[in-house]
Legacy VTK file of the C-alpha trace (Angstrom):
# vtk DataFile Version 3.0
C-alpha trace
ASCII
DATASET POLYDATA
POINTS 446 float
-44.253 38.545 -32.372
-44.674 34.718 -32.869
-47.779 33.610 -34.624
-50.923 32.332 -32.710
-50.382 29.280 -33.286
-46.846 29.179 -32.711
-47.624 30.381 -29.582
-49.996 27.643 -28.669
-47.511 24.755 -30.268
-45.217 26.572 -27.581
-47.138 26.938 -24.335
-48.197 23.108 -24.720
-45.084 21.773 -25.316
-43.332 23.945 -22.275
-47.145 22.113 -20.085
-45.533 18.936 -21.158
-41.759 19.419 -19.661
-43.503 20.793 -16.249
-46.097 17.832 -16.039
-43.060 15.786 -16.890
-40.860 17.006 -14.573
-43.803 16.700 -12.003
-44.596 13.387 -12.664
-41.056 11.431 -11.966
-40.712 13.666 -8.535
-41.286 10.288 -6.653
-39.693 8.095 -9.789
-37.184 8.869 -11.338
-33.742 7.419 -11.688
-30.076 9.146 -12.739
-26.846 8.210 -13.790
-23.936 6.693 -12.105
-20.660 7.365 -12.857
-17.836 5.067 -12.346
-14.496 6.585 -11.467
-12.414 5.668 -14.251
-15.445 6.021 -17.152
-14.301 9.035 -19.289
-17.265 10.886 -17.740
-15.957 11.111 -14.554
-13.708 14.226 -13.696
-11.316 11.541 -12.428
-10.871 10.175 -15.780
-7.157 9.550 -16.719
-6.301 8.414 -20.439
-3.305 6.929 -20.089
-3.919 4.501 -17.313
-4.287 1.183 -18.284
-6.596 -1.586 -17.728
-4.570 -3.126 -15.472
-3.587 -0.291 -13.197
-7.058 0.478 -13.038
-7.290 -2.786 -11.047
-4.553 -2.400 -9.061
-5.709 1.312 -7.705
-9.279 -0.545 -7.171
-7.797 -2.727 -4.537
-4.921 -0.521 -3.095
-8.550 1.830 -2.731
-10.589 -0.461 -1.240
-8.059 -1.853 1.499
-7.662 1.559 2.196
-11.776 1.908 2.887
-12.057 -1.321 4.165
-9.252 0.030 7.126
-10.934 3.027 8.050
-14.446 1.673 8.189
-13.249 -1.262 10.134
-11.657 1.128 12.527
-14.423 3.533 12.640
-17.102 1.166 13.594
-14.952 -0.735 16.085
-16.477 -0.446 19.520
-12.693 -0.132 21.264
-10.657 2.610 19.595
-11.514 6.291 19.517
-8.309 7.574 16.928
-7.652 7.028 13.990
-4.111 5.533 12.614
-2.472 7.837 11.194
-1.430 5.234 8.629
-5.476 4.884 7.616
-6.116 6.576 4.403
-10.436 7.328 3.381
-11.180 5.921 0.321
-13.793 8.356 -1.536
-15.568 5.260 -3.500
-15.963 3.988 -6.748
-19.466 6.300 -8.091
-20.321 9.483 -8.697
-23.103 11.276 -9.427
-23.793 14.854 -11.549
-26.150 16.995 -9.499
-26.821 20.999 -9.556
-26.383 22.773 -6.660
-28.466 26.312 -6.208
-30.526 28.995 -8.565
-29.801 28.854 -11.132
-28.677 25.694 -11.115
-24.631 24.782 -10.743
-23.464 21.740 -11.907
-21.165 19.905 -9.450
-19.841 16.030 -9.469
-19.640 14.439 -6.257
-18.872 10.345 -4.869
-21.646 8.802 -3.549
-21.129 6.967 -0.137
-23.272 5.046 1.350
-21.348 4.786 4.553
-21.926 8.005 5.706
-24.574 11.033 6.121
-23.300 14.223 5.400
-23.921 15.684 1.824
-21.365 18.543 1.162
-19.487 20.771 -1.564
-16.326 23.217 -1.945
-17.790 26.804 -1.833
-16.363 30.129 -2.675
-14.423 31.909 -0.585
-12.091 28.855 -0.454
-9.607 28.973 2.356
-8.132 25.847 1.937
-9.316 23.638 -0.667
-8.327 20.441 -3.153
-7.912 20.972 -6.641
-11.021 19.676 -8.505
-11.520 19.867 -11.981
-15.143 21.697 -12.342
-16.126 25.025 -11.429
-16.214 25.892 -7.441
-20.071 26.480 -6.153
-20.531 30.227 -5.356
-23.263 30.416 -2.713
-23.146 34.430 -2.848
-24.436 33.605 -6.295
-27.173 31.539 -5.469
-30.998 32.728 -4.450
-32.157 29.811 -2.784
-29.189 30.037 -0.492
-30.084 30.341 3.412
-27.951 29.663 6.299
-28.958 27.719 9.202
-28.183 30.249 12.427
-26.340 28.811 14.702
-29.167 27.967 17.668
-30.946 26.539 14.967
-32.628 22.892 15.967
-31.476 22.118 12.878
-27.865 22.868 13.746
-27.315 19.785 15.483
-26.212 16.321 13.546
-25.100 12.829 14.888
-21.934 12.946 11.896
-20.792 16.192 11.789
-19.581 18.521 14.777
-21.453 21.832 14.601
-20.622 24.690 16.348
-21.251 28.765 16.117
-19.317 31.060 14.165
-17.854 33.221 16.086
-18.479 36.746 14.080
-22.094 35.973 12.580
-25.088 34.073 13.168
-24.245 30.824 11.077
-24.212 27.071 12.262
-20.686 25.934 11.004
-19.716 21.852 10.810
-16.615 19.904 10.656
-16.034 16.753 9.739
-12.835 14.556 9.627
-12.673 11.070 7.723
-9.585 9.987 8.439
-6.110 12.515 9.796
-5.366 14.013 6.633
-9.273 13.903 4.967
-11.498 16.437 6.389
-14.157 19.549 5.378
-15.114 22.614 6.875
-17.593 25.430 6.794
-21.355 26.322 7.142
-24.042 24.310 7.065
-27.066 25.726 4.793
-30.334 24.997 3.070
-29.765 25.159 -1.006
-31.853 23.055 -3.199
-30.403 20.181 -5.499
-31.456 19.218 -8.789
-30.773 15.897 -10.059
-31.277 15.523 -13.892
-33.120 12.169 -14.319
-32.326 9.444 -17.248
-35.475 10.975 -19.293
-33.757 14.197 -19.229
-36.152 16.054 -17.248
-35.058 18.153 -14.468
-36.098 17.451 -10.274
-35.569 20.227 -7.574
-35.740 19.422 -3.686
-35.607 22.724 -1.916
-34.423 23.297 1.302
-31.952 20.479 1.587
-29.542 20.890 4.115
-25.984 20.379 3.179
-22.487 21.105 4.188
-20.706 24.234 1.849
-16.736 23.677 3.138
-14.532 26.421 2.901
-11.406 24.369 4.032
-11.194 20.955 3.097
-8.956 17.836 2.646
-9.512 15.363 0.175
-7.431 12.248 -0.794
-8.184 11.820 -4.415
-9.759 15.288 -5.177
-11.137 16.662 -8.411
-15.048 15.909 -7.409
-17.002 18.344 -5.478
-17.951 16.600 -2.445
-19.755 13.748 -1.062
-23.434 12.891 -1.217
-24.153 10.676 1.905
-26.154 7.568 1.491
-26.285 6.631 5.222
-29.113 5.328 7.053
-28.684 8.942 9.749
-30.949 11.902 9.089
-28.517 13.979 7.093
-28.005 11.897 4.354
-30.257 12.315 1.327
-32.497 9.457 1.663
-33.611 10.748 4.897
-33.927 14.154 3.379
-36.113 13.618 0.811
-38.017 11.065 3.266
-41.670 10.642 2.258
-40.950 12.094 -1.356
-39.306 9.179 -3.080
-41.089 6.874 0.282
-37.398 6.826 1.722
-36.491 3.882 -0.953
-33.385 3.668 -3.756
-31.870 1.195 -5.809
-28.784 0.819 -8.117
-27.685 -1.667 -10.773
-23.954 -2.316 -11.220
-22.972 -2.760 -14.949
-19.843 -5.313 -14.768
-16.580 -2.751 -14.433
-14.904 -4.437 -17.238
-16.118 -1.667 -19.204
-16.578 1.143 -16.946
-18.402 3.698 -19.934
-21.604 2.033 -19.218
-23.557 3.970 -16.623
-25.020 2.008 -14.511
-28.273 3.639 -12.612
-29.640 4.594 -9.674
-33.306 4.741 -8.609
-35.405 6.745 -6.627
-39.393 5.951 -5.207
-41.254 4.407 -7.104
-38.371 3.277 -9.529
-36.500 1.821 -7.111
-38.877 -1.038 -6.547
-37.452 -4.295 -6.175
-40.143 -7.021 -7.323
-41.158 -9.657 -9.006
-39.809 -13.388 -9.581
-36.184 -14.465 -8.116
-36.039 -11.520 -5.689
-33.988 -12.204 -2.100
-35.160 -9.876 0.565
-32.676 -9.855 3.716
-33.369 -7.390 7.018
-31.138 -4.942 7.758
-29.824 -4.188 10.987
-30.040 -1.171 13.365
-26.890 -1.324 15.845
-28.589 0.202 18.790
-27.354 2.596 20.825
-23.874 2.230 18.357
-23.003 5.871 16.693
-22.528 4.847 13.636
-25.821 4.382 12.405
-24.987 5.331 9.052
-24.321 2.242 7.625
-26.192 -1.056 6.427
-25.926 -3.686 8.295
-26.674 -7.174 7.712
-27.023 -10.723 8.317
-24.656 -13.039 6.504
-25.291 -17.156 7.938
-22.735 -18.885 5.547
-21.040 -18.615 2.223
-20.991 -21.947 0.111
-18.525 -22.553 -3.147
-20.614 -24.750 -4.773
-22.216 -27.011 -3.421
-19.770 -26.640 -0.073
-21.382 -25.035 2.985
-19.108 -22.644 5.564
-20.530 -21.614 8.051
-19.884 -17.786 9.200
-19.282 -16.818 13.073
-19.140 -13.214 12.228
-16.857 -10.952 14.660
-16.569 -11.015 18.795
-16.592 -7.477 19.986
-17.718 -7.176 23.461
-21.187 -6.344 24.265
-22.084 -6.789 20.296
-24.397 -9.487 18.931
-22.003 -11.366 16.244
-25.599 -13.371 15.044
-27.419 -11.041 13.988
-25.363 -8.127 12.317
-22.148 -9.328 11.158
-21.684 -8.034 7.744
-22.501 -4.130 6.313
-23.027 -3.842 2.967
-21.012 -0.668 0.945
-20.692 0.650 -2.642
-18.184 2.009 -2.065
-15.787 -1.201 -1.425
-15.147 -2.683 -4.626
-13.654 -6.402 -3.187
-15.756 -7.984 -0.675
-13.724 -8.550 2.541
-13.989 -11.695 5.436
-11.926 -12.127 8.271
-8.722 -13.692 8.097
-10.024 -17.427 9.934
-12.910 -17.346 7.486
-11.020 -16.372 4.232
-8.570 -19.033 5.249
-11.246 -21.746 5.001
-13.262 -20.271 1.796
-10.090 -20.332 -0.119
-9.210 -23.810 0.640
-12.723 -25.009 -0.413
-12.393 -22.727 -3.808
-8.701 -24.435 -4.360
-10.307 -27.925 -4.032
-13.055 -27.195 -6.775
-10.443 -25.330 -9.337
-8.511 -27.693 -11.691
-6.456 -24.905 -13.280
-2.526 -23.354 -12.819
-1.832 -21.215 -10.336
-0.852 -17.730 -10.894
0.992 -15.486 -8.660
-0.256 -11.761 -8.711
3.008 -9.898 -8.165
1.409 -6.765 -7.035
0.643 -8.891 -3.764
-3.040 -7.757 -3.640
-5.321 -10.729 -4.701
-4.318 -13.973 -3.427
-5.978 -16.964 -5.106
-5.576 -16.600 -9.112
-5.799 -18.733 -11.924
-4.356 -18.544 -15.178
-7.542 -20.011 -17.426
-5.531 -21.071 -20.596
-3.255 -23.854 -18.640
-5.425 -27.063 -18.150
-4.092 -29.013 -14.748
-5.030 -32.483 -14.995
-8.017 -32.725 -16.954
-9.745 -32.147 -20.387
-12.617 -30.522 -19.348
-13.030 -26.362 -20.132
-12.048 -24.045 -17.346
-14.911 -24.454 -14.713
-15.422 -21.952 -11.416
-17.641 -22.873 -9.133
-21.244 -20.856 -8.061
-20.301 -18.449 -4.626
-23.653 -18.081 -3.031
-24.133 -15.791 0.010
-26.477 -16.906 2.591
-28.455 -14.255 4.092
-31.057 -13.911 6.749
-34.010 -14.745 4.086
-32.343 -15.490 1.413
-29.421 -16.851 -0.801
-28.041 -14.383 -3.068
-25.568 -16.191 -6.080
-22.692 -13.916 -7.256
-22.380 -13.224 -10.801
-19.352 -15.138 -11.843
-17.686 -11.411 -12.354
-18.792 -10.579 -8.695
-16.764 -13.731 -7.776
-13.782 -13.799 -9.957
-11.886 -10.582 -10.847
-10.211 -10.855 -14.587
-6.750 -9.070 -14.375
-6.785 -9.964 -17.574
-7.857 -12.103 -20.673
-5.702 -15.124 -19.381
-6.505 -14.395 -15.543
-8.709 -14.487 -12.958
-8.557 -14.171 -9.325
-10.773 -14.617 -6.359
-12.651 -10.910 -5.575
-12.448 -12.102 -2.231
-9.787 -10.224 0.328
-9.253 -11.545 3.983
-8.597 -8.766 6.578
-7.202 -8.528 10.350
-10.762 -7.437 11.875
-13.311 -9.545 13.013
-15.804 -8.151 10.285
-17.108 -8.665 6.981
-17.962 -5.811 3.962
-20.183 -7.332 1.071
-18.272 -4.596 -1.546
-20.004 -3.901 -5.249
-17.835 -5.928 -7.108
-20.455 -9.175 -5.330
-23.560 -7.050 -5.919
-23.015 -6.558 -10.185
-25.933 -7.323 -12.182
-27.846 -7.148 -9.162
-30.725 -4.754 -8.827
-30.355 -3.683 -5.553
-33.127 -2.223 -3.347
-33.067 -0.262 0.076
-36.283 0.271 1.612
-35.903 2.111 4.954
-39.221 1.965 6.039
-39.920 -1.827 6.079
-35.887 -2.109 6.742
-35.157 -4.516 4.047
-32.452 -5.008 1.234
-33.724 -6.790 -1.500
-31.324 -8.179 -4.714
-32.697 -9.279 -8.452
-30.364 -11.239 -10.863
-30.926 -8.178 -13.630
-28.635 -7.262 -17.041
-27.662 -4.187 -15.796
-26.142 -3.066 -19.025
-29.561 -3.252 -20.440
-31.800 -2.400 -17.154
LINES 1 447
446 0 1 2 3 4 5 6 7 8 9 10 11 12 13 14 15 16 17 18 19 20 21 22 23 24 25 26 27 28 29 30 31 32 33 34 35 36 37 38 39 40 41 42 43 44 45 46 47 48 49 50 51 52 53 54 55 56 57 58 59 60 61 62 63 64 65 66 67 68 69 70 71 72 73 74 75 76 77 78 79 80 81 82 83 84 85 86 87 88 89 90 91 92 93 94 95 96 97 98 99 100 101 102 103 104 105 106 107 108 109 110 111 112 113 114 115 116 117 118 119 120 121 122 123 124 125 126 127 128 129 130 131 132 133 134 135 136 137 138 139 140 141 142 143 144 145 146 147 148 149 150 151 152 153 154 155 156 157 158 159 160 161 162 163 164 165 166 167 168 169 170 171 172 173 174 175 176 177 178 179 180 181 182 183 184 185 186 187 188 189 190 191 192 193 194 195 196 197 198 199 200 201 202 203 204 205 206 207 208 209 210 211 212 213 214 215 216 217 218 219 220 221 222 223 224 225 226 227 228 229 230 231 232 233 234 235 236 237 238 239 240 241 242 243 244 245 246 247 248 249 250 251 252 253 254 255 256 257 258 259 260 261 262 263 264 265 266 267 268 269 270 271 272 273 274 275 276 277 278 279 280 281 282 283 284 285 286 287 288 289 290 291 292 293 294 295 296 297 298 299 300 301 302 303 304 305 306 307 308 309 310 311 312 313 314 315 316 317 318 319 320 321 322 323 324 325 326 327 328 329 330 331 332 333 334 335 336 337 338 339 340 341 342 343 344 345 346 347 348 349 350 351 352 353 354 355 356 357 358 359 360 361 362 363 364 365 366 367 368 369 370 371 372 373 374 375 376 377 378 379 380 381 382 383 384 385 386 387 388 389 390 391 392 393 394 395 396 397 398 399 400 401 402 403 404 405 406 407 408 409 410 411 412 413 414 415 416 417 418 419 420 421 422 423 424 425 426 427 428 429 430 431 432 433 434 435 436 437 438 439 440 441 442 443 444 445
């Protein structure tokens, strides 16, 4: 038996972790992952640098296709050339009781939270441990006339030999999950170390899924619909989060992301901007914005945004995604940014031969002039506010010698602010007063 006051030393310091753990409910923040840190469970060791850069483009063409085509107003199919990109973050979360560890991306362009379960039928190889639900206490399933078996992502329907609400959901032809939906709780492990539960969250567990890339768990939606975990934990964390992107030149520092409380944006230099609600548009899931012009220095363009029928161009023109590394512009408007950015650049051309980034320098070969190399301020001009890229938002460095524009023009009539323009911004959704706010911060020391 343990002394008295062994005892005492004991029950105080176990009071401490619970008042802990209590206190950061509403504000706490936890660790993202970038794909290639060796954290992730995508983690390859023998890819280089460079290739690293290469897949981050090939990826986010590939996203920047299927969102395009998803949230177009006049197509109802896919391509079957269009490829989901799973993103660029991940998060570690625990699943269940007792708690079971699971990695999954984070996307903030859609809703649905879900995870491979036991008994797989069909399912990607991923690197961790499958979630076993029949293991679980806290599991419940949502029966099938449920209210809550209804979503505006997923298709739900009832099984046909039990009383269970069962989903599907397709990304693209070839990227899909299916199974039940159910109530488990999540625990997220906070940057402190303490431990958060949120019971009764309603995710997807898929029996039979498809998944590009693989080797993660699942998706944790982001989205603006009621699905996605914002929504979810509502009123808890006052339906507000926040990230700051450390610069992926060094992808083993973890950048954050912030919940409540924590994910206040405030104080001097902050640019608020309001996002948009499409209404009566399906895809409410992402965040749309307001983008008025893009200047390169001290040059002004002017942005006309896209001209779908029936869809205000002014007012919500641009959607902003962390999952999209590059930041895309249509193809007129790209056409005119990198013609002012050529004007301002005194330095030698270099030709990418992996034909992804079109406008690159090679910063050791002077052209004309004495003066160090020099690349000019991008600023993005938002509905309240001008938000200056971080000259590695801007300018990607294939390597020590090189840099090219992060810039890529597309064939739609749209524009996707990706997180290589938001790094070493804190960046703050509040859903409630419908805002986006951005702070010039050091995220590797935030």
């Amino acid at each position: 038996m343990l002394p008295f006051s062994s005892f005492i030393f004991a029950f105080f310091a176990l009071s401490s972790l619970i008042v802990c753990s209590h206190a950061i409910n509403s504000d706490f923040s936890v660790e993202l992952i970038h794909r290639d840190s060796y954290k992730s469970p995508l983690y390859n060791p023998t890819q280089t640098k460079f290739q690293q850069i290469i897949n981050d483009a090939h990826r986010s063409i590939n996203r920047s296709n299927y969102i395009n085509q998803k949230i177009s107003l006049t197509k109802t199919k896919f391509e079957s050339s269009l490829t989901y990109d799973d993103g660029a973050y991940l998060i570690s979360y625990y699943d269940g009781t007792p708690p079971f560890k699971v990695y999954a991306f984070l996307d903030s362009g859609s809703n649905l939270i879900w995870i491979q379960c036991k008994p797989c039928n069909v399912c990607f190889n991923q690197t961790s441990p499958i979630f076993n639900p029949s293991k679980s206490s806290s599991y419940k399933n949502i029966p099938c006339y449920s209210s809550r078996c209804k979503t505006t992502e997923a298709e739900t329907f009832c099984s046909k030999d039990r009383d269970a609400c069962q989903y599907t959901l397709g990304y693209d032809l070839n990227t899909n999950t299916q199974g039940d939906l159910i109530l488990e709780t999540i625990t997220l492990k906070s940057t402190f170390g303490s431990m958060v539960s949120f019971p009764k969250i309603m995710i997807g567990c898929g029996y039979n899924n498809s998944f590009y890339s693989g080797k993660s768990s699942g998706i944790v939606g982001l989205g603006t619909g009621p699905l996605s975990l914002i929504r979810q934990l509502g009123s808890f964390i006052d339906e507000r989060f926040s990230y700051c992107l450390v610069d992926d030149t060094n992808v083993n520092l973890s950048s954050k992301l912030n919940f409540g409380d924590a994910a206040k944006v405030s104080g001097k230099n902050v640019v608020s901007t309001p996002m948009v609600k499409l209404v009566g548009n399906q895809q409410e899931e992402y965040y749309y914005l307001t983008l008025k012009a893009v200047s390169v220095g001290s040059k002004r363009i002017k942005y006309k945004g896209f001209k779908n029928k029936g869809v205000n161009a002014s007012t919500h023109n641009i959607l902003i995604d962390s999952g999209t590394t590059v930041t895309f512009v249509p193809r007129h408007f790209y056409h005119k940014l990198e013609s002012t950015v050529k004007k301002v650049v005194k330095l030698e051309r270099f030709h990418d031969d992996s034909g992804n980034y079109n406008l690159c320098y090679n910063t050791t070969l002077k052209k004309n002039t004495s003066k160090p190399p020099n690349f000019p301020v991008i600023t993005a001009h938002f509905s309240g506010g001008d938000v200056k890229l971080d000259s590695k938002g801007s300018f990607k460095s294939l390597s020590k010698e090189i840099k090219c524009l992060a810039i890529f023009p597309q064939k739609y009539d749209f524009a996707i602010f990706g997180n290589k323009a938001q790094v070493n911004y804190l960046v703050g959704y509040d859903l409630k007063k419908n805002i986006v706010s951005f702070k010039p911060t050091d995220c590797s020391k935030y």
